[in-house]
Steps between C-alpha positions, in 0.01 A plus 500: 500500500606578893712258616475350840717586852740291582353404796199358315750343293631341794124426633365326227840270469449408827145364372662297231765366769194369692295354179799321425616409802141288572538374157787297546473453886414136481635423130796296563319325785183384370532104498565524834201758605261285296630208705501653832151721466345255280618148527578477138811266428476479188820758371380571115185717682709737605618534087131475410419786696792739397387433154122575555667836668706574232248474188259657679714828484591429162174502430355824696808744501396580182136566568617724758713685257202523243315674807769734552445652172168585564506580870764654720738271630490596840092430494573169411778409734268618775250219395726249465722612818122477690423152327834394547478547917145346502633151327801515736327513779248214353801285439537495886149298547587242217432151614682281247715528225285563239325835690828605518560478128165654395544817737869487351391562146266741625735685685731520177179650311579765709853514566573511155404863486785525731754570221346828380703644803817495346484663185269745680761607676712525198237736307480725834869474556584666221750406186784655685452243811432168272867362569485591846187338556542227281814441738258518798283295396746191408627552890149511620378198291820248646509663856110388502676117436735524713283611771228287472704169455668544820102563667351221275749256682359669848135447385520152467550447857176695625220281668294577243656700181165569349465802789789694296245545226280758717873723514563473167094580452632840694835586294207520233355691699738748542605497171205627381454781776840599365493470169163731555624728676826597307317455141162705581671827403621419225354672139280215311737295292345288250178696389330369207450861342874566486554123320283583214648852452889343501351147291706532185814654724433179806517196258616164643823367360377180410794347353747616813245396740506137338848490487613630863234248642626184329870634655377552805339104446831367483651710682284417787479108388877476547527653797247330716647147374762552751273544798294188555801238533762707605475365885551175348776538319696664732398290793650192302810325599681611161566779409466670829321386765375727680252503762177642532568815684799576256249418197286765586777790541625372145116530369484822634823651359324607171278722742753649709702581149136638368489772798874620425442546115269788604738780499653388181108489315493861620781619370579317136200364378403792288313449187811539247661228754237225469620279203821495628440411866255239394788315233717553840297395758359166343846453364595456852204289610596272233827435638383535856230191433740315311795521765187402758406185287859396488705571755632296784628796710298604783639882470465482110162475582449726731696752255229387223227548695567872596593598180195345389238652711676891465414484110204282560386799629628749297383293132169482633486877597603600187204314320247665703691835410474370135136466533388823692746687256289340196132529649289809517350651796177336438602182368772449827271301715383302239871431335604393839233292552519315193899467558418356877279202328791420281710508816262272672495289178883401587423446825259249425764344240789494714382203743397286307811525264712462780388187617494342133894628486544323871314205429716452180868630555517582871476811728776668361323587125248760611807755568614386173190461344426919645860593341431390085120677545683775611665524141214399289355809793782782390454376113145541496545874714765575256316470175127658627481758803897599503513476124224724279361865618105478547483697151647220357255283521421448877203728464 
């Protein structure tokens, strides 16, 4: 297969950086927007609505993926890049809080076809580039949070926030005018005629794909329990005490630490490399969320939290290396697809756990909490995807 320049490479990352940058623009913020755009005091809303978000890409990633076997991917993101600018712009003329949330899950019909960008750029990248842009990608992905957390904050203080959904309408736009332009050269890549003549040869590992997605679950379940009291917990008098401003360069630590793993994903997370890096790196997140739980030490948790989000990072790179390693060409978009709802699966866990932990033992027990599913995490990736060869019963 021809493999792409590197300026498309570069090109069609900088579409992902936007998609994920309007994503998360107003995620940490949204009790307040609701408040400010809609008058709506009540706080659970704001959870209400993350959750409607959240299963309804659990629920259509998949569908997209299921398309993608059928259709070329890049078709399809054009429709839902198109679809996706259209409800954006929509979301602009909502008058109450409940347009809003209809155009949202509308939007998300749409956006969910987002993710078949990434692991098209790993099929045109090549197998020789899959670290490097695996690396890439993990920079791309927490720049995009760093970024739009420190505009989300700006937002709220427009006249009238709703406006910045006719710009994002346009980065939609834009993406798909790029993503057109760099991808209409390219030979066809999933036709139908060359699936049935590679059918016995392009069999789905059922077994692995099962087993990486219920890692990735937890994986993603523990990891997001940290996120939605964090402010709180630091904020309070004991252990630390922080203020607000210093909360938010503590959040963002794990992002910062994301960026700076890149070079290191590039260089040693080869494929005889990724057993051992993922026993290291979760190791090490263990610890990191355990010393973060306990400590009393303002730089002990600082220390923590950089070590934690440089093999945050690098753990979660080398499961997506794990899966595009194990899933044929025509299966890819569908494998990550199906991996991305078990992703979103977590996400939709990991509040709701968190407060139960709160509510019972205090702010403190989601870090722990994160740390001991981080061990039931590197038991259960021991014994299935690090563990037995696909001829061995993951086929």
């Amino acid at each position: 297969m021809k493999t792409i320049s590197q300026k498309m490479i570069i090109g069609l990352f900088f579409c992902v950086f936007l998609s994920l940058f309007s994503e998360v623009l107003l995620s940490p913020f949204y009790p307040l927007f609701f408040s400010k755009v809609f008058g709506v005091q009540d706080l659970s809303y704001a959870g209400y609505y993350i959750f409607i978000c959240r299963l309804t890409v659990v629920l259509f990633t998949p569908i997209w993926g299921f398309l993608a076997k059928r259709f070329e991917a890049r078709k399809l993101l054009s429709v839902g890049q198109l679809g996706t600018a259209v409800m954006t712009a929509m979301m602009a003329l909502t008058q109450n809080v409940y347009q809003f949330t209809f155009i949202t899950v509308l939007l998300l019909i749409f956006k969910s076809s987002y993710f078949l960008l990434y692991p098209l750029i790993i099929e045109l990248g090549g197998e020789h580039r899959r670290s490097t842009l695996t690396g890439v990608y993990q920079a791309v992905f927490h720049g995009a949070i760093v970024s739009s957390t420190v505009v989300g904050a700006w937002v709220l203080n427009l006249q009238h926030p709703l406006h910045l959904f006719y710009g994002v309408a346009l980065g939609d736009v834009l993406q798909f005018a790029l993503c057109f332009m760099l991808l209409k050269n390219i030979p066809k890549l999933n036709q139908q005629k060359n699936i049935a003549k590679n059918v016995d040869s392009g069999k789905n590992p059922w077994g692995f794909i099962i087993a990486i997605g219920l890692v990735v679950l937890t994986f993603q379940l523990a990891n997001n329990l940290v996120r939605p009291y964090f402010t709180a917990y630091v904020t309070e008098p004991k252990p630390f005490g922080v203020d607000l401003i210093t909360s938010s360069f503590l959040f963002l630590i794990p992002s910062v630490m994301a960026i700076a793993s890149m070079p290191f994903i590039r260089r040693f997370a080869t494929s005889s490399r990724l057993s051992m890096l993922y026993t290291t790196g979760i190791m090490l997140l263990i610890g990191s969320l355990y010393l973060q739980g306990f400590s009393q030490s303002l730089p002990i948790f600082v220390m923590a939290r950089v070590i934690y989000g440089f093999f945050l990072a690098i753990t979660q790179g080398v499961l997506e290396l794990k899966l595009f390693e194990n899933s044929k060409s025509n299966h890819l978009h569908f494998n990550y697809g199906l991996i991305t709802s078990f992703a979103n699966i977590g996400h939709l866990g990991a509040p709701l756990l968190a407060s139960s932990l709160v509510n019972s033992y205090g702010l403190a027990f989601p870090l722990i909490a994160a740390a001991t599913l981080c061990i039931l995490n590197l038991a259960l990736a021991k014994f299935t995807i690090f563990r037995l060869k696909l001829s061995e019963g993951f086929s």
